[in-house]
LONU-268790 format. One record per residue (C-alpha): residue number from 0; x, y negated, z. Coordinates in Angstrom, 1 decimal. Layout:
{num:NUM xx:X yy:Y zz:Z}
...
END
This chain:
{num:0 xx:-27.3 yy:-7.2 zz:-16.7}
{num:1 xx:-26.4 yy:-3.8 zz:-15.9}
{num:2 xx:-26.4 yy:-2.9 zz:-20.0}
{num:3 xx:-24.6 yy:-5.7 zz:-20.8}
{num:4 xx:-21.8 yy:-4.8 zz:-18.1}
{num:5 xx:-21.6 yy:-1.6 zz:-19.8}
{num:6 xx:-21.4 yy:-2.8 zz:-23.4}
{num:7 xx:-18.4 yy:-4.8 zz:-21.8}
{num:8 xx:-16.3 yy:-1.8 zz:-20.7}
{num:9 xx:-16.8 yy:-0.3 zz:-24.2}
{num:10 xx:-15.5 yy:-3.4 zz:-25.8}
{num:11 xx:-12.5 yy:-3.7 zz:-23.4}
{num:12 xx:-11.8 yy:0.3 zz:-24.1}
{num:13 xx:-11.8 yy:-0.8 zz:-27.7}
{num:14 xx:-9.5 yy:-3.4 zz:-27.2}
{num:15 xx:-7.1 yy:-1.8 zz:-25.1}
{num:16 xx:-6.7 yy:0.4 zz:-28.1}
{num:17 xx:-5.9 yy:-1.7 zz:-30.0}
{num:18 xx:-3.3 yy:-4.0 zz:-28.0}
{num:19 xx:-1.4 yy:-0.6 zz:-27.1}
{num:20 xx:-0.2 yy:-0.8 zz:-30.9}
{num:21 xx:1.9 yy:-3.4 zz:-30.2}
{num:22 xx:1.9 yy:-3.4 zz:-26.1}
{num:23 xx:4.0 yy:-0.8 zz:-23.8}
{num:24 xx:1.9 yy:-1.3 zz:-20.4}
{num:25 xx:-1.2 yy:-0.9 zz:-22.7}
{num:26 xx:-0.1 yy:2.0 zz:-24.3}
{num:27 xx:0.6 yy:3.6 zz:-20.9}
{num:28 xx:-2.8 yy:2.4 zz:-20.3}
{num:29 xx:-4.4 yy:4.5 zz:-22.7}
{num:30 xx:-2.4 yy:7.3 zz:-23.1}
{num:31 xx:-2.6 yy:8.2 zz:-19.6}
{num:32 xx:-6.4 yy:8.7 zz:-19.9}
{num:33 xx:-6.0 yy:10.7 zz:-22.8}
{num:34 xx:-7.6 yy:14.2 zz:-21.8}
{num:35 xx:-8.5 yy:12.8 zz:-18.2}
{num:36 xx:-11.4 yy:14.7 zz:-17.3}
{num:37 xx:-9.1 yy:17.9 zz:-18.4}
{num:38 xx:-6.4 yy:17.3 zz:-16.5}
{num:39 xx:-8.6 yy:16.4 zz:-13.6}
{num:40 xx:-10.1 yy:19.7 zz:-13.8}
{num:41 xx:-6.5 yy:21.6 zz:-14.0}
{num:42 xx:-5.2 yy:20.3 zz:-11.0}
{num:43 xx:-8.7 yy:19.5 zz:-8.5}
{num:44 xx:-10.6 yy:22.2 zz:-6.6}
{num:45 xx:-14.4 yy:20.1 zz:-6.2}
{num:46 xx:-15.1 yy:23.4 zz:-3.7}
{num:47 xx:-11.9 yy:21.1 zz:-1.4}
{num:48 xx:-14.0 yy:17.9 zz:-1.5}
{num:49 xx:-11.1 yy:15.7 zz:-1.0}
{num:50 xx:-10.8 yy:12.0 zz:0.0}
{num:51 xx:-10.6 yy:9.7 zz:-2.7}
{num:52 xx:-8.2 yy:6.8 zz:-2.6}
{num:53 xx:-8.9 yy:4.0 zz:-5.8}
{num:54 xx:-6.2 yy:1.1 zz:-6.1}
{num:55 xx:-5.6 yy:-1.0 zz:-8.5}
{num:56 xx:-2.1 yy:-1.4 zz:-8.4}
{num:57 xx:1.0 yy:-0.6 zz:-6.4}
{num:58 xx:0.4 yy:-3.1 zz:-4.5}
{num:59 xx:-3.1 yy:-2.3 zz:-3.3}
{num:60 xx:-1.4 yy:1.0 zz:-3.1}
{num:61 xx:1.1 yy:0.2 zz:0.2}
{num:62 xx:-2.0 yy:-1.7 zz:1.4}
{num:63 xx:-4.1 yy:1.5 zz:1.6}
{num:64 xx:-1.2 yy:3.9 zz:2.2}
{num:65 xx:-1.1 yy:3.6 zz:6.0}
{num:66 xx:-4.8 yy:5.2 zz:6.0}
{num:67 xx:-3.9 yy:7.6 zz:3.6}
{num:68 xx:-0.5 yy:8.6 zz:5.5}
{num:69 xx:-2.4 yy:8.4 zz:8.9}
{num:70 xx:-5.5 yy:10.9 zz:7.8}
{num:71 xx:-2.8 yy:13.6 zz:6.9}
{num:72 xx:-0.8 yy:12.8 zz:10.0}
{num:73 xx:-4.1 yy:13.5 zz:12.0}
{num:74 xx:-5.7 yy:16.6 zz:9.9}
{num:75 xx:-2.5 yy:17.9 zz:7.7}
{num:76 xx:-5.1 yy:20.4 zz:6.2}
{num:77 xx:-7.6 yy:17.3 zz:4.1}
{num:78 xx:-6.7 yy:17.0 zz:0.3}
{num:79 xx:-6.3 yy:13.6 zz:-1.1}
{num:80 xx:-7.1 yy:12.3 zz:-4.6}
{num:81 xx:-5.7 yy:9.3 zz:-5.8}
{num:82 xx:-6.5 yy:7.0 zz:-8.8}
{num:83 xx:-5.1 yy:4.0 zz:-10.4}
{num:84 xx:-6.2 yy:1.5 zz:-13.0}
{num:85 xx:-3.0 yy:-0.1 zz:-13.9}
{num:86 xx:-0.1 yy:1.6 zz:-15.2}
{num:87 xx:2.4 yy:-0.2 zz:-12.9}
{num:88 xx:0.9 yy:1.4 zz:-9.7}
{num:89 xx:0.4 yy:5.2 zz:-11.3}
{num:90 xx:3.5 yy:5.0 zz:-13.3}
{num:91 xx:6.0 yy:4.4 zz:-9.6}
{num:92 xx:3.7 yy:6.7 zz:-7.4}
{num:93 xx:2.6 yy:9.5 zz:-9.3}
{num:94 xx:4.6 yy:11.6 zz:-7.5}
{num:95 xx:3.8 yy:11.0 zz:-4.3}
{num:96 xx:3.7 yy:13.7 zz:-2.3}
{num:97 xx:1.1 yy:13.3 zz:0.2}
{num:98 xx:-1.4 yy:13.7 zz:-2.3}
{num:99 xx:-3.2 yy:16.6 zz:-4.2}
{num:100 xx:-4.0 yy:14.8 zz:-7.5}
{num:101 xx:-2.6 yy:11.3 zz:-8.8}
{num:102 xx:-4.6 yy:10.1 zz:-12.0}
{num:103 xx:-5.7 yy:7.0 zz:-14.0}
{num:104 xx:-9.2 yy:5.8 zz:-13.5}
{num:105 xx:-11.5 yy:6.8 zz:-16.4}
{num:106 xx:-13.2 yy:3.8 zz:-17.4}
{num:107 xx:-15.7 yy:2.5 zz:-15.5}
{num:108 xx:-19.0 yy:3.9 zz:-17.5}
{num:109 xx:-22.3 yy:5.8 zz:-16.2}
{num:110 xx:-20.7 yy:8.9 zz:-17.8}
{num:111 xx:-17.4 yy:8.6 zz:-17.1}
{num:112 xx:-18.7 yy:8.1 zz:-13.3}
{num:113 xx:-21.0 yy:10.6 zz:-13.0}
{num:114 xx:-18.1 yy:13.4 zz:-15.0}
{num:115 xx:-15.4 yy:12.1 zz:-12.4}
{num:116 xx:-17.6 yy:12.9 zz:-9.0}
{num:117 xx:-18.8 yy:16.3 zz:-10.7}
{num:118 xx:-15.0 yy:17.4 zz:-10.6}
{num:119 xx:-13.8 yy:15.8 zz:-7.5}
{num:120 xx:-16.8 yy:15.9 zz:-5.3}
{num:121 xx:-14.9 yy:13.9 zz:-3.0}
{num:122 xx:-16.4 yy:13.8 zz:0.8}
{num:123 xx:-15.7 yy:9.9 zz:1.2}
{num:124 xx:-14.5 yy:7.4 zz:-1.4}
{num:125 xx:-11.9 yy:4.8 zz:-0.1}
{num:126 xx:-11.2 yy:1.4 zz:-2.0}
{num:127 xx:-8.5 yy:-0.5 zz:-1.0}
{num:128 xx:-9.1 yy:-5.2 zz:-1.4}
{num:129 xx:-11.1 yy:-5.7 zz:-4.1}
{num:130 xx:-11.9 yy:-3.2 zz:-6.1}
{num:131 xx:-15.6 yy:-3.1 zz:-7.3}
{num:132 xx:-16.6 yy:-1.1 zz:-10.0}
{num:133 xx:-20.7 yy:-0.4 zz:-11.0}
{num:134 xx:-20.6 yy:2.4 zz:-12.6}
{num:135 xx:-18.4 yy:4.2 zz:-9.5}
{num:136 xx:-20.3 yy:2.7 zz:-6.7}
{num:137 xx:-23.7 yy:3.5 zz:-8.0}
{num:138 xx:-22.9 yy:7.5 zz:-8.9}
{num:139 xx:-21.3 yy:7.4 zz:-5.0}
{num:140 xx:-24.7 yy:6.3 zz:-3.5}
{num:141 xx:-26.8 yy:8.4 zz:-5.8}
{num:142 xx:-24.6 yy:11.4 zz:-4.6}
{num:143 xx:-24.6 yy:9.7 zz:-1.1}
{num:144 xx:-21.0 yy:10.2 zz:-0.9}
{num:145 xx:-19.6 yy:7.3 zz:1.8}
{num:146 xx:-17.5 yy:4.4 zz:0.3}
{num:147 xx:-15.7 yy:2.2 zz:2.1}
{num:148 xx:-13.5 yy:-1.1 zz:1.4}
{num:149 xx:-10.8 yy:-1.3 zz:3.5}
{num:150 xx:-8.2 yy:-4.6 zz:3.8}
{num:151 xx:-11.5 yy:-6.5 zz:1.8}
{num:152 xx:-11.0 yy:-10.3 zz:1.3}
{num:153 xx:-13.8 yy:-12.3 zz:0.0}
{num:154 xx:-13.8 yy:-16.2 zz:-1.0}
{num:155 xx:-16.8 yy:-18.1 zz:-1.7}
{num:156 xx:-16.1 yy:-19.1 zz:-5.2}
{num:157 xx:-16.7 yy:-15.1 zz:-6.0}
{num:158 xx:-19.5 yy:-14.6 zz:-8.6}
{num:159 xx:-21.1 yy:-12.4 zz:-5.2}
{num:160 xx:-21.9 yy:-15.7 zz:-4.1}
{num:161 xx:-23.5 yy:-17.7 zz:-7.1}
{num:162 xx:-27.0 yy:-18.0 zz:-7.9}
{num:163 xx:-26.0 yy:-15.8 zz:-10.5}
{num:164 xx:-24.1 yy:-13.3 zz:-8.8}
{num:165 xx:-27.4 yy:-10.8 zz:-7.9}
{num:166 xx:-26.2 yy:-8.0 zz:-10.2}
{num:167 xx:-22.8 yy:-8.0 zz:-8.2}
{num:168 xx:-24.1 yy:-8.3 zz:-5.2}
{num:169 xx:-26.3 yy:-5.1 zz:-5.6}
{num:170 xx:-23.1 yy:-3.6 zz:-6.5}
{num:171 xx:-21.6 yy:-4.3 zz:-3.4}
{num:172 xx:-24.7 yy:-2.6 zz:-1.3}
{num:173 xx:-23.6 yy:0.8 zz:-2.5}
{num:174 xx:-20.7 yy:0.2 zz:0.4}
{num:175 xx:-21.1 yy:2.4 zz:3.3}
{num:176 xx:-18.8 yy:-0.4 zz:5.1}
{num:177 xx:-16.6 yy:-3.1 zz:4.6}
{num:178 xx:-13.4 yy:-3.8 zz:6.5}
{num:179 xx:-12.2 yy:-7.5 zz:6.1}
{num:180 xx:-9.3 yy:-9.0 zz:6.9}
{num:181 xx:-10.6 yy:-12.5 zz:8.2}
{num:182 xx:-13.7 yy:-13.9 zz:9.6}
{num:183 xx:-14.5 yy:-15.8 zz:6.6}
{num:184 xx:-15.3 yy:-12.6 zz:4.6}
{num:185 xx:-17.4 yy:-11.3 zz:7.4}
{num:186 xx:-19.3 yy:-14.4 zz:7.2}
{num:187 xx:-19.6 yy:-15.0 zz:3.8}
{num:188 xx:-21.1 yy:-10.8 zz:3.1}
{num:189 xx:-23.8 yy:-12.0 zz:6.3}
{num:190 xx:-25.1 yy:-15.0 zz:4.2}
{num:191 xx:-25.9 yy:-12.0 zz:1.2}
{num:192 xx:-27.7 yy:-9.8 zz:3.8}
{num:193 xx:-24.6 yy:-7.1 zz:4.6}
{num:194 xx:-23.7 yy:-7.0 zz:8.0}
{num:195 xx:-22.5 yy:-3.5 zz:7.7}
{num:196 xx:-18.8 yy:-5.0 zz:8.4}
{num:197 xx:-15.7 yy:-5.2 zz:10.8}
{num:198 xx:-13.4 yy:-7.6 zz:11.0}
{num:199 xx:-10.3 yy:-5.0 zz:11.0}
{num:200 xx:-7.1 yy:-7.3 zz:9.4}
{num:201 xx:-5.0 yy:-6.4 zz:6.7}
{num:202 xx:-3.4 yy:-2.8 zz:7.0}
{num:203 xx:-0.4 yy:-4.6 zz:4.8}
{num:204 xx:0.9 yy:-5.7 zz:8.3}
{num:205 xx:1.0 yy:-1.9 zz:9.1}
{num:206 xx:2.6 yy:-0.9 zz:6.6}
{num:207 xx:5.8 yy:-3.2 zz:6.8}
{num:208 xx:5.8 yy:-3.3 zz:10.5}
{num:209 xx:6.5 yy:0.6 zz:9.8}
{num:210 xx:9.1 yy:-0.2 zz:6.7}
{num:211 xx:10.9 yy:-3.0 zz:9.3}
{num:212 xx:11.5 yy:-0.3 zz:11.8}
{num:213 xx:12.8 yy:2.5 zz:9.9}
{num:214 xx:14.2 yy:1.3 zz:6.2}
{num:215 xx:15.9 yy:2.5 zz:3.7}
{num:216 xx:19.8 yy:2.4 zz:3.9}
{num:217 xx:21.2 yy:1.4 zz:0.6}
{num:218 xx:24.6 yy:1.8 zz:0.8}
{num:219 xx:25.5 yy:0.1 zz:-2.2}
{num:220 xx:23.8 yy:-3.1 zz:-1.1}
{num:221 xx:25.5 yy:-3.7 zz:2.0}
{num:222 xx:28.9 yy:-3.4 zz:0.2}
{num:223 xx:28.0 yy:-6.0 zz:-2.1}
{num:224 xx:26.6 yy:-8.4 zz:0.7}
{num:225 xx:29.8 yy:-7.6 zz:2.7}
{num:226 xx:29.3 yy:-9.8 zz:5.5}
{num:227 xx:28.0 yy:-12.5 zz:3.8}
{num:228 xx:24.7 yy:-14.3 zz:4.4}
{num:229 xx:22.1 yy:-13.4 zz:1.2}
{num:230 xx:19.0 yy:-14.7 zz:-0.4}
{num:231 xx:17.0 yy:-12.5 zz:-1.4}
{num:232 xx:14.3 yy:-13.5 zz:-4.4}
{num:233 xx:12.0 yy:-10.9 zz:-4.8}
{num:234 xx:8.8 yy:-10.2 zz:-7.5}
{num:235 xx:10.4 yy:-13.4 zz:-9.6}
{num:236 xx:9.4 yy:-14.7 zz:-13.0}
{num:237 xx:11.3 yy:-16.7 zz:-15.0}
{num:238 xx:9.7 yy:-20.0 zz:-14.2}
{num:239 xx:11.1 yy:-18.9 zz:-10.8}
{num:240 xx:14.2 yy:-17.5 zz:-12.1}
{num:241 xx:15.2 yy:-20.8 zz:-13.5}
{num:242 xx:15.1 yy:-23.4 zz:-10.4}
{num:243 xx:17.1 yy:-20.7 zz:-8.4}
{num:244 xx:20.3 yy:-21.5 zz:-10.7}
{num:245 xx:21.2 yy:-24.9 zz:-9.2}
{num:246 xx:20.4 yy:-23.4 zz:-5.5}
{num:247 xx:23.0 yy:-21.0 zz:-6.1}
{num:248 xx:25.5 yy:-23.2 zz:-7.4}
{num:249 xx:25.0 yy:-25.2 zz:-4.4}
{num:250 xx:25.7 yy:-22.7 zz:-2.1}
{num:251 xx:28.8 yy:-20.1 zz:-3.4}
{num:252 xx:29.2 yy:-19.0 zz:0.2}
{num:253 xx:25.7 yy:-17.4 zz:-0.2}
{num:254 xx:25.3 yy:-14.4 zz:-2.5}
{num:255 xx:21.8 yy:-13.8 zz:-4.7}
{num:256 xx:20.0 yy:-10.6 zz:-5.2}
{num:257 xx:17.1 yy:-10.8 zz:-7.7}
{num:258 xx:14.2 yy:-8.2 zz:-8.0}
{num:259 xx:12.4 yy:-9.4 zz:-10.7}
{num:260 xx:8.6 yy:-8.5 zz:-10.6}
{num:261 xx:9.2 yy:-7.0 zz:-14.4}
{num:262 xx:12.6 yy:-5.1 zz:-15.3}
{num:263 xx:11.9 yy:-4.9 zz:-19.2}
{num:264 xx:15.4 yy:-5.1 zz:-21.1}
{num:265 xx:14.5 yy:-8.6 zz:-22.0}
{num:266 xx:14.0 yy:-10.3 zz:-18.8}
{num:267 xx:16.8 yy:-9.1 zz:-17.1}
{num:268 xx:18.9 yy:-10.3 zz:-20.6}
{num:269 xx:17.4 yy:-13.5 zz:-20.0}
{num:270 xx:18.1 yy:-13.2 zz:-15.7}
{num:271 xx:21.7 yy:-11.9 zz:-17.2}
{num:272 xx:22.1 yy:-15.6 zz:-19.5}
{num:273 xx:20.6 yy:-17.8 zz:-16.5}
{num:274 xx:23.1 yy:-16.2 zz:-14.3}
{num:275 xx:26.6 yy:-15.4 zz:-16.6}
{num:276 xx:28.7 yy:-14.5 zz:-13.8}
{num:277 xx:25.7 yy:-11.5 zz:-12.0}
{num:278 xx:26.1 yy:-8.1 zz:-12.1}
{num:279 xx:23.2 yy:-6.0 zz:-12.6}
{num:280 xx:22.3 yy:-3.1 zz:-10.0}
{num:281 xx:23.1 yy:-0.1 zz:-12.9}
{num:282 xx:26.5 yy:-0.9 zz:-13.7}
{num:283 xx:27.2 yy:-2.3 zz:-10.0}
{num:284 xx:30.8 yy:-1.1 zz:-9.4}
{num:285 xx:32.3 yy:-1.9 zz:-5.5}
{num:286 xx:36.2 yy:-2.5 zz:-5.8}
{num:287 xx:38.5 yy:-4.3 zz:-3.3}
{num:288 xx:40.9 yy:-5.5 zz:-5.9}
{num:289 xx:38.5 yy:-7.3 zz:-8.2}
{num:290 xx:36.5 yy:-10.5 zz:-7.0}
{num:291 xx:33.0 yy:-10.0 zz:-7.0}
{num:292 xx:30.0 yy:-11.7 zz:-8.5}
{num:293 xx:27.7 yy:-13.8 zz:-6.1}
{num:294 xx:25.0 yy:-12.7 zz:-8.0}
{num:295 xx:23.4 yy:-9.4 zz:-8.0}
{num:296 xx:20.0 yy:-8.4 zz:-10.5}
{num:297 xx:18.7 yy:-5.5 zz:-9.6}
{num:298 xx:16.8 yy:-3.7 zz:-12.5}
{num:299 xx:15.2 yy:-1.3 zz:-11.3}
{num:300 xx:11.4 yy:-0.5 zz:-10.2}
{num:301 xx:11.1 yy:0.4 zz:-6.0}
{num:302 xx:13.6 yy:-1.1 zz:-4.2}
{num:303 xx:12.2 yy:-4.1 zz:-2.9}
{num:304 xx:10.7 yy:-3.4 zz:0.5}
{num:305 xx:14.1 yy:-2.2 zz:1.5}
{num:306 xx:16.1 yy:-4.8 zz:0.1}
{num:307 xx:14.9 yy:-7.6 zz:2.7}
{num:308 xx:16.8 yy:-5.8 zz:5.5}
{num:309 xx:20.5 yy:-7.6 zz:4.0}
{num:310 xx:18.7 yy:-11.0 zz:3.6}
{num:311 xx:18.9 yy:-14.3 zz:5.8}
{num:312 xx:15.8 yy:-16.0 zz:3.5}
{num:313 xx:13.6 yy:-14.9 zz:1.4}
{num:314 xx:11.9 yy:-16.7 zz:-2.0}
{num:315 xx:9.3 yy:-14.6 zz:-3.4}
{num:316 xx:8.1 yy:-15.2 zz:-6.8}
{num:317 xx:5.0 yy:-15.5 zz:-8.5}
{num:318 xx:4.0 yy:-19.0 zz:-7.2}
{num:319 xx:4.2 yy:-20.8 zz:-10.7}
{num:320 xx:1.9 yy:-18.4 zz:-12.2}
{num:321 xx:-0.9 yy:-16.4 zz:-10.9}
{num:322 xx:-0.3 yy:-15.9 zz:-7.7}
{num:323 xx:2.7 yy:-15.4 zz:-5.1}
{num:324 xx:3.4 yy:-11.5 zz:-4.5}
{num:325 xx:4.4 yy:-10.3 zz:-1.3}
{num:326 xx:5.5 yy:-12.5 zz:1.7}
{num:327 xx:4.7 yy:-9.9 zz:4.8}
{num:328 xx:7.6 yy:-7.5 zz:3.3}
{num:329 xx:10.2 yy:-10.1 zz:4.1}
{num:330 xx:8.4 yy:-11.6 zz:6.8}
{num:331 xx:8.6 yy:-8.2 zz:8.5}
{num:332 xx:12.2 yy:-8.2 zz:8.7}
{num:333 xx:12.6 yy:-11.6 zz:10.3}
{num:334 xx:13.0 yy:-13.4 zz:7.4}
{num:335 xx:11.7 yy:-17.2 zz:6.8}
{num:336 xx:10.1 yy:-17.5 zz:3.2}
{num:337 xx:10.0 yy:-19.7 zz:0.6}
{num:338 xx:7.7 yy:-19.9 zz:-2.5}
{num:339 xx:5.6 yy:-21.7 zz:-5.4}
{num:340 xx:2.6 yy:-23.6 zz:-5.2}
{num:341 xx:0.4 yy:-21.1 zz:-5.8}
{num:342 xx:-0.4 yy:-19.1 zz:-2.8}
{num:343 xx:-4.2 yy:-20.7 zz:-1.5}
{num:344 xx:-5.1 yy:-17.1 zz:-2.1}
{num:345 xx:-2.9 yy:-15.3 zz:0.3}
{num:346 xx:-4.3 yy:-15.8 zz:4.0}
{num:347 xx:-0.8 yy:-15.0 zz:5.6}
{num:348 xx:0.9 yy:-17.5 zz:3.1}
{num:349 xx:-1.2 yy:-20.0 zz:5.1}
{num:350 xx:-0.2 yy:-19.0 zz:8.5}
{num:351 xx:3.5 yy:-18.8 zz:7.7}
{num:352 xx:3.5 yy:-22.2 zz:6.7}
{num:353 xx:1.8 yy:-23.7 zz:9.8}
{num:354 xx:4.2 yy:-21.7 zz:11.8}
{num:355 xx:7.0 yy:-22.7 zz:10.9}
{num:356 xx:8.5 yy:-19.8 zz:8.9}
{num:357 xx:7.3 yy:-20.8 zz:5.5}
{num:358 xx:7.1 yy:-23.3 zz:3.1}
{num:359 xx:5.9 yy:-23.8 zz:-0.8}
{num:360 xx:7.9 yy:-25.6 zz:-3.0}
{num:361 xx:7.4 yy:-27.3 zz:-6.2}
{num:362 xx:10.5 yy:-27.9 zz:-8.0}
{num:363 xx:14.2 yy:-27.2 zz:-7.6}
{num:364 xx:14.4 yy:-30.0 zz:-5.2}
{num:365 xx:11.9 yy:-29.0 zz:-2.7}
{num:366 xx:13.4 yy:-25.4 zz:-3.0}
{num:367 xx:16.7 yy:-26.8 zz:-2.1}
{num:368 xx:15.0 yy:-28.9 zz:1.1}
{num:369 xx:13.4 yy:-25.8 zz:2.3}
{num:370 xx:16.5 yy:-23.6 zz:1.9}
{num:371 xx:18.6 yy:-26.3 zz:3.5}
{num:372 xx:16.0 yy:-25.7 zz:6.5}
{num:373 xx:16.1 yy:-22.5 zz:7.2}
{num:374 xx:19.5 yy:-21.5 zz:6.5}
{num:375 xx:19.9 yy:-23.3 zz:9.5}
{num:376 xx:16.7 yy:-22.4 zz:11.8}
{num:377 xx:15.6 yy:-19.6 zz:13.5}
{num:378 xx:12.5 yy:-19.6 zz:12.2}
{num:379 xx:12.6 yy:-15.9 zz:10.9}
{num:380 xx:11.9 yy:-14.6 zz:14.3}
{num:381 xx:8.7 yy:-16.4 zz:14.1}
{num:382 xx:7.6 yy:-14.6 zz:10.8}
{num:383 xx:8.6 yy:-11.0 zz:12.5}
{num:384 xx:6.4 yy:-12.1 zz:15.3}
{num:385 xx:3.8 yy:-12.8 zz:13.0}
{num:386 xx:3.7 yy:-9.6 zz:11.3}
{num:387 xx:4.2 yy:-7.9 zz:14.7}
{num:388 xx:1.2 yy:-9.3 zz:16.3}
{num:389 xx:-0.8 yy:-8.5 zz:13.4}
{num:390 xx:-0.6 yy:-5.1 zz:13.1}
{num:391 xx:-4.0 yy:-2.8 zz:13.7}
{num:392 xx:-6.1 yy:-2.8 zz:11.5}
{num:393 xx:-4.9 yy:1.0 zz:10.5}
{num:394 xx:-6.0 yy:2.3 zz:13.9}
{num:395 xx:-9.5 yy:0.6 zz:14.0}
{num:396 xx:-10.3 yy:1.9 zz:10.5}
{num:397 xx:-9.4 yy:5.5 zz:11.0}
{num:398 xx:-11.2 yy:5.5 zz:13.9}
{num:399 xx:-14.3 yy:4.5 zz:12.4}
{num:400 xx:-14.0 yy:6.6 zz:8.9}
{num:401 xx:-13.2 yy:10.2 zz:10.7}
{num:402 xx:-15.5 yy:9.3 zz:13.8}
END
């Protein structure tokens, strides 16, 4: 199984190539591993051993950055690497200045492993969810370098836990130790013979707890909400986009601000067409003489967590497609949500909803009823609660990882 894994990552690197002809993200993809191991060797001293973060994305990124932010709060003088697979988390954070080296993740092969750990000779490796990659976690326990999975969430329709799963699960025996957000994923690793786990939480809760308390003024925001209440749509799609356009309608005494999940020049034309009378964030010009649009697009990359503080409700998008994105950024700043139908996934999208301060929605008219509910309610005080009493999972981790 192992060898046929492998012939898989070659084919996928072939691929890759071949889609970044005609695809930007792809091209980022590869490019950004182009002379890897030499950059790598530029900018890391091994003779350091640093900690190594791996996320996928940026969103696995804020997940894990509580750790990362609380190690160098604790011992300023430890070097951090960091690496990212997609180009949407490396491209926004790889400037980040808490770290010593930000790279792309060579793909995920027996020499690309071994080459990686021969530079870095990190003293720990840290992956934030679900991350799981052979090649990586078998040159960690043959250089018995500790790995950890931190904020881990595990469902039993994983291929761990199939009859067919055993290659996987060997994988996941090269963990040192697994911190899981929920008792389910404790349970379902016992069943496979790991008990080498806590039952920590999510450090997402952490992270925007922190954001809540302390964001980030944006000036030119707040002059465009005035004193008005705002919705505040965050990560949308255009399936999402599109039932939005009656809700506004409905409701001209509320202003809009979209954050689409992808800014390319043709989404926000098509945002820009859905919504004639917007104005996008870029050319956003305040005057006192001229009437201003209800609707604001913001096209820009980064923003988001911040924007929630000059919102009254929250939609966050996603929930037509894959998956919903975010919910504890808005939640954290007392917001109610509201959000597709796909979010079985997300374990706090669950216990929104059967507290009160959530609800999914499967058409305009359902978005509408829900909007109608909580433009009213108080139930955003129950979602800061939430995300209040949650918080945690940082402390408990740290504690175990630098014990």
């Amino acid at each position: 199984m192992h060898w046929l894994y492998n012939i898989s990552i070659l084919i996928y690197g072939l691929l890759i190539r071949l889609v970044a002809l005609f695809n930007a993200k792809a091209k980022l993809f590869v490019k950004g591993r182009n002379g890897i191991f030499e950059l790598i060797s530029s900018k890391v001293d091994a003779h350091s051993q640093p900690i190594w973060f791996h996320f996928a994305s940026l969103g696995e990124f804020e997940q894990g950055r509580p750790i990362l932010e609380k190690i160098k709060q604790l011992s300023p003088e430890e070097k951090i690497v960091i690496t990212f697979f997609s180009p949407s988390g490396y491209e926004i954070r790889k400037n980040f200045a808490l770290a010593d080296g930000i790279f792309y993740l060579p793909l995920d092969t027996p020499a690309n492993a071994k080459k990686f750990l021969d530079l870095v000779h990190p003293k720990m490796a840290i992956f934030t969810k679900y991350e799981f990659w052979p090649n990586y976690f078998k040159a960690l326990s043959s250089k018995q370098i500790p790995l950890y999975i931190v904020s881990g969430i595990f469902r039993p329709t994983q291929v761990f836990f199939k009859w067919y799963g055993g290659f996987y699960r060997k994988v996941l025996k090269s963990v040192s130790h697994f911190f899981v957000q929920n008792e389910e994923s404790a349970q379902l690793l016992k069943t496979i013979s790991l008990t080498n786990v806590d039952i920590s939480g999510d450090t997402r809760f952490d992270r925007v707890y922190e954001n809540a308390q302390a964001p980030k003024q944006l000036p030119t925001i707040a002059a465009f909400c005035e004193h008005q209440p705002v919705l505040i749509a965050g990560s949308t799609w255009p399936a999402d986009e599109k039932i939005l356009v009656e809700l506004a309608a409905e409701n001209p005494e509320w202003k809009l601000v979209i954050a689409p999940h992808e800014v390319h020049p043709s989404h926000i034309a098509e945002i820009e067409r859905l919504f004639p009378e917007s104005v996008k964030f870029s050319t956003l010009e305040m005057s006192s003489t001229n009437k201003q649009p209800k609707t604001l697009i913001i096209d820009n990359i980064g923003m988001l967590s911040s924007l929630y503080q000059y919102g009254k409700v929250a939609y966050i998008g996603g929930g037509f497609g894959a998956g919903i994105h975010n919910t504890l950024e808005a939640a954290a700043f007392s917001l109610p949500v509201i959000f597709g139908p796909n979010y079985q996934k997300f374990q706090e999208a669950k216990d929104l909803i059967q507290l009160g301060a959530a609800q999914s929605i499967a058409n305009a008219n359902e978005l509408t009823a829900a909007f109608e509910l909580f433009k009213q309610s108080e139930s955003g005080k129950i979602a800061g609660a939430y995300v209040a009493n949650k918080k945690g999972a940082t402390e408990m981790i740290i504690a175990k990882i630098l014990a």
